[in-house]
TORZADREN-963994 format. One line per field, with one value per residue (C-alpha): residue in three letters; x, y, z. Coordinates in nm, 3 decimals, padded with zeros to 5 digits. Each point is the difference from the previous one (the first is absolute). Layout:
<badrens>
residuo	c(ALA ...) $
x	c(X ...) $
y	c(Y ...) $
z	c(Z ...) $
</badrens>
This chain:
<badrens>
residuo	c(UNK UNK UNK UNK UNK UNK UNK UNK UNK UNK UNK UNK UNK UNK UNK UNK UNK UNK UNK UNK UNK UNK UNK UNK UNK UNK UNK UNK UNK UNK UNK UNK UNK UNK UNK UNK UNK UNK UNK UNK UNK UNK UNK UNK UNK UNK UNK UNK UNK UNK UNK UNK UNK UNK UNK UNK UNK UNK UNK UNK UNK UNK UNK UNK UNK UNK UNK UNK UNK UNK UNK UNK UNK UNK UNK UNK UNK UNK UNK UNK UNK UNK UNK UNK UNK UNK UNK UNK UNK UNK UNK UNK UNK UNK UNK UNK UNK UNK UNK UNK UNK UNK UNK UNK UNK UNK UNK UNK UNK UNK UNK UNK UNK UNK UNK UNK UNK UNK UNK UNK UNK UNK UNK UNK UNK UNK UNK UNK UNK UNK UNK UNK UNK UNK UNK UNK UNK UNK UNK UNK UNK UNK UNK UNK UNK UNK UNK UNK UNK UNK UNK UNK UNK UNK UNK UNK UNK UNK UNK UNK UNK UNK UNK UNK UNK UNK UNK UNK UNK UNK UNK UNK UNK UNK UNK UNK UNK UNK UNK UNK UNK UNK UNK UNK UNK UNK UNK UNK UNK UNK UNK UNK UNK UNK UNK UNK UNK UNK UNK UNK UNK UNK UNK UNK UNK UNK UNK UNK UNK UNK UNK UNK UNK UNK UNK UNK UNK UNK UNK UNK UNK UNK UNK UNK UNK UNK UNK UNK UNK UNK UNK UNK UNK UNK UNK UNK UNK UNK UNK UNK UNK UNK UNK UNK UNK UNK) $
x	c(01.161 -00.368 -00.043 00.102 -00.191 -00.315 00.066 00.053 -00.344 -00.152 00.172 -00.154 -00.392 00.077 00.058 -00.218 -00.285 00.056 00.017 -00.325 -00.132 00.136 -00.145 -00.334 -00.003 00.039 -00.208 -00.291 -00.300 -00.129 00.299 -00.144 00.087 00.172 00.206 00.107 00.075 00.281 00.131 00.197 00.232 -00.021 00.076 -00.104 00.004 00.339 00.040 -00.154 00.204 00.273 -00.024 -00.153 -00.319 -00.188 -00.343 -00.082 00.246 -00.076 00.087 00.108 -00.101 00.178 -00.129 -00.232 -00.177 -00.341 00.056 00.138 00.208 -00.183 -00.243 00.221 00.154 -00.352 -00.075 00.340 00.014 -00.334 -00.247 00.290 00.229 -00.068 00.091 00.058 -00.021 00.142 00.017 00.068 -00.221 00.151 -00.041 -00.339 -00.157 00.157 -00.145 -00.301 -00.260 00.143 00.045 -00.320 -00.131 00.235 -00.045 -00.399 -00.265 00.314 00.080 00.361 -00.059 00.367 00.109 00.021 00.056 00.214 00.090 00.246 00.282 00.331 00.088 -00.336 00.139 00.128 -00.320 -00.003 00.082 -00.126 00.284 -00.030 00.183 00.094 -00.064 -00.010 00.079 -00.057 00.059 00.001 00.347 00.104 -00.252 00.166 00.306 -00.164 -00.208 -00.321 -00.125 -00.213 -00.171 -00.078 00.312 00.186 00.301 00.078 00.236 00.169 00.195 -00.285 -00.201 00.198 00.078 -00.325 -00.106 00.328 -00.153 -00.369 00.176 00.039 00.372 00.069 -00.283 00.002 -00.005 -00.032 00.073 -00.123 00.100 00.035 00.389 00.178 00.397 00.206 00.130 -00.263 -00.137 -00.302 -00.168 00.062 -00.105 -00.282 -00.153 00.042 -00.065 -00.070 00.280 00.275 00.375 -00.043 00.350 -00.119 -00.340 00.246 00.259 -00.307 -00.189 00.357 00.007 -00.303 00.096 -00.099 00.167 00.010 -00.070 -00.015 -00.197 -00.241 00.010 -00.302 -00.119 00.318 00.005 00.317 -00.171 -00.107 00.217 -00.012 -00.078 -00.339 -00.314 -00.127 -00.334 00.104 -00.169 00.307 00.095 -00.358 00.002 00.297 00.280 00.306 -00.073 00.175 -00.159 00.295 -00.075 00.062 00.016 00.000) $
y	c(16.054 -00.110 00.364 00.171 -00.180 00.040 00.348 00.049 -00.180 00.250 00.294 -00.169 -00.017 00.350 00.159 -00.222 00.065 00.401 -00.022 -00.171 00.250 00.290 -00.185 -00.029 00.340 00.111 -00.264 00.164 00.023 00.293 00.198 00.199 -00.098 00.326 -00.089 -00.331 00.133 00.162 -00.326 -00.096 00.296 00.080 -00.320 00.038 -00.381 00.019 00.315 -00.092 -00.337 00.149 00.264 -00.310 00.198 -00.290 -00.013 00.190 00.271 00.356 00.151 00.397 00.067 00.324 00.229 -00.285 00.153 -00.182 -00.293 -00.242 -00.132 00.101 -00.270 -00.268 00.053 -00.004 -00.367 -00.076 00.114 -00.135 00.140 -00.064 00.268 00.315 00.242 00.400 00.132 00.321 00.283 00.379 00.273 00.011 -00.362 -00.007 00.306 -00.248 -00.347 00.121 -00.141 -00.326 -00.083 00.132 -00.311 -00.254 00.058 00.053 -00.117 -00.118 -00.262 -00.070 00.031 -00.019 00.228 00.396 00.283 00.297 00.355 00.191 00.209 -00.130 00.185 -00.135 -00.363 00.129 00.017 -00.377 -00.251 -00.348 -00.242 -00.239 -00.314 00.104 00.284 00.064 00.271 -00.083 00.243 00.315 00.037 00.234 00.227 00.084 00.179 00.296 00.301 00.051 00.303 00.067 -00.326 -00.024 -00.164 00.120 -00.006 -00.313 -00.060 -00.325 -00.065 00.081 -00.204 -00.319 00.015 00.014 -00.319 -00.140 00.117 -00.161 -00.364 -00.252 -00.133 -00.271 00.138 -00.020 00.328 -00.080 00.250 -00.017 00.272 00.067 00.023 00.301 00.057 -00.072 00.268 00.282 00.276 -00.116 00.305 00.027 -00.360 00.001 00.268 00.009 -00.409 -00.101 -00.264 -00.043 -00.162 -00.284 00.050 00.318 -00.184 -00.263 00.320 00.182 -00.254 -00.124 00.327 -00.004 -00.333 -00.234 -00.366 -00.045 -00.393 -00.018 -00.021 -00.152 00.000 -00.081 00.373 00.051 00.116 00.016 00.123 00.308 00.338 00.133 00.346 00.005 00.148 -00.307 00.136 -00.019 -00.274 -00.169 -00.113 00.033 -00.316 -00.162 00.268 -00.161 -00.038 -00.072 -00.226 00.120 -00.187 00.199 -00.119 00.197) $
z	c(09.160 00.074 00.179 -00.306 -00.272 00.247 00.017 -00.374 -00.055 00.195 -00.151 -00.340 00.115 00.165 -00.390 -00.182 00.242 -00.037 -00.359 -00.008 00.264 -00.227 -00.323 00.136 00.118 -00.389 -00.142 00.241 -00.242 00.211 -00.172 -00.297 -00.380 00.004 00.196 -00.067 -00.314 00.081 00.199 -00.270 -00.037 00.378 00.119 00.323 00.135 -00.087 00.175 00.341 00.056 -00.075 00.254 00.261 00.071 00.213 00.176 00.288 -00.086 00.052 -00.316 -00.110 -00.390 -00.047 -00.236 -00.109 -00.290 -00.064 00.164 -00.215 00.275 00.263 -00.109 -00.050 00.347 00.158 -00.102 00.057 00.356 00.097 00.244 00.268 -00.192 -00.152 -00.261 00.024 -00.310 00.020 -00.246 00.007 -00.134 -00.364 -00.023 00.137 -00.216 -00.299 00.176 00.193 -00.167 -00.092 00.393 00.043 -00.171 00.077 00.413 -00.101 00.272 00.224 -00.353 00.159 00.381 00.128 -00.246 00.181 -00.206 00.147 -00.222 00.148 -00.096 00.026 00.314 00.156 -00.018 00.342 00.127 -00.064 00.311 -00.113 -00.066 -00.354 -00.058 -00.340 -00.264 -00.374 -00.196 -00.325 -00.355 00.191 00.187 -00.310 00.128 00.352 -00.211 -00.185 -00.009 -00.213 00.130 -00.272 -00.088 00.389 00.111 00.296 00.174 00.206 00.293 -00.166 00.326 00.205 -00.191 00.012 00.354 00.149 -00.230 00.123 00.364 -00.106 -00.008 00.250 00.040 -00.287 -00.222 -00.375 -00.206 -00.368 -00.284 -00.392 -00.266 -00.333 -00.045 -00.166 -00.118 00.251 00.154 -00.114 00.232 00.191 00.034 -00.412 -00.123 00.305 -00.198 -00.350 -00.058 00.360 00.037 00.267 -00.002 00.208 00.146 00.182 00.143 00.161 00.111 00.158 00.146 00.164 00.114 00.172 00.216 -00.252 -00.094 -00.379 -00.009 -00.412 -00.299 -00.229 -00.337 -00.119 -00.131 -00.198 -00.376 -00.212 -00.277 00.233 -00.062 00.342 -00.170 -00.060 00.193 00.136 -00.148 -00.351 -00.179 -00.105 00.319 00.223 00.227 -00.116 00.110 00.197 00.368 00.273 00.293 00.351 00.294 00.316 00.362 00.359) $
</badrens>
């Protein structure tokens, strides 16, 4: 009985000292005002404990955008960890210049930032303790040709970051949720949303362990139907937080 209460004290200071860790790491006042702006309808403290990123991890940011996270992680992780914040060359014609400045005169030194196409992620041999993908899973599941967005080899895709992590490794997946049971490559497209059923049925399908859910970036109020662009529902649509495990 003594062995177990011991141990359940530890598992206590174990969370409570990540949450701090994952707390300080957003209350960083290197972090812009820009961005801690949007901390209140990204909730990103939230985010990261629940998805157990801890120090010294080496960390994937897929399709990372800007940064947001990127810079988050990078305190997080500490100068024993690091962060690969990893786009493709849509994403980084769109972000370019707002990494540009965030990684300025080497600002977040264990933060590296790769572009390659999604077929080049096989290029890619490091192994990370965890990775991120975060708003941008709709985007694997249709075709833009014209507005510069190709073709991508979804199963392809997710295997090789399946490959990139070690055994045990976290993968953790944010999106803005459409009707269940709509057409990916339809509601990827026309309001950039995804069922969250068919992340969990692909990702399972890649070798994945769906270990749950946080509910923390859920909306009732949100209609599932609307361009996640529209003003009506900008930074408050319904989003589902899936934790995955290899």
């Amino acid at each position: 009985m003594k062995n177990l209460v011991a141990i359940m004290f530890m598992f206590i200071c174990f969370n409570m000292a990540h949450a701090n860790g994952v707390r300080e790491a957003v209350e960083n006042q290197a972090r812009t005002e820009v961005d801690r702006d949007l901390d209140s309808k990204r909730k990103p403290a939230e985010v990261l404990e629940f998805f157990g990123i801890q120090p010294g991890m080496n960390v994937l940011d897929v399709f990372g955008g800007g940064g947001y996270y990127a810079e988050i992680l990078s305190y997080l992780v500490g100068e024993a960890g690091s962060v690969t914040l990893y786009n493709n060359s849509p994403w980084n014609a769109f972000v370019n210049k707002n990494v540009m400045v965030r990684l300025k005169d080497n600002r977040l030194p264990n933060v590296k930032r790769v572009v390659l196409e999604p077929v080049g992620l096989e290029s890619l041999e490091e192994k990370f303790d965890a990775a991120i993908f975060v708003l941008g899973m709709h985007d694997i599941y249709y075709v833009d040709e014209e507005n510069g967005w190709p073709a991508i080899d979804k199963e392809g895709f997710l295997a090789n970051i399946h490959r990139l992590l070690k055994d045990g490794a976290v993968f953790g997946v944010v999106d803005h949720n459409a009707v269940t049971g709509t057409d990916p490559s339809v509601v990827g497209k026309s309001v950039h949303r995804i069922d969250p059923a068919v992340v969990i049925r692909d990702l399972k399908a890649a070798g994945f362990k769906f270990e749950g859910e946080s509910n923390v970036l859920r909306n009732p109020n949100d209609t599932l139907d609307i361009s996640v662009f529209d003003q009506s529902v900008s930074r408050k649509t319904d989003r589902s937080i899936l934790k995955f495990r290899k």
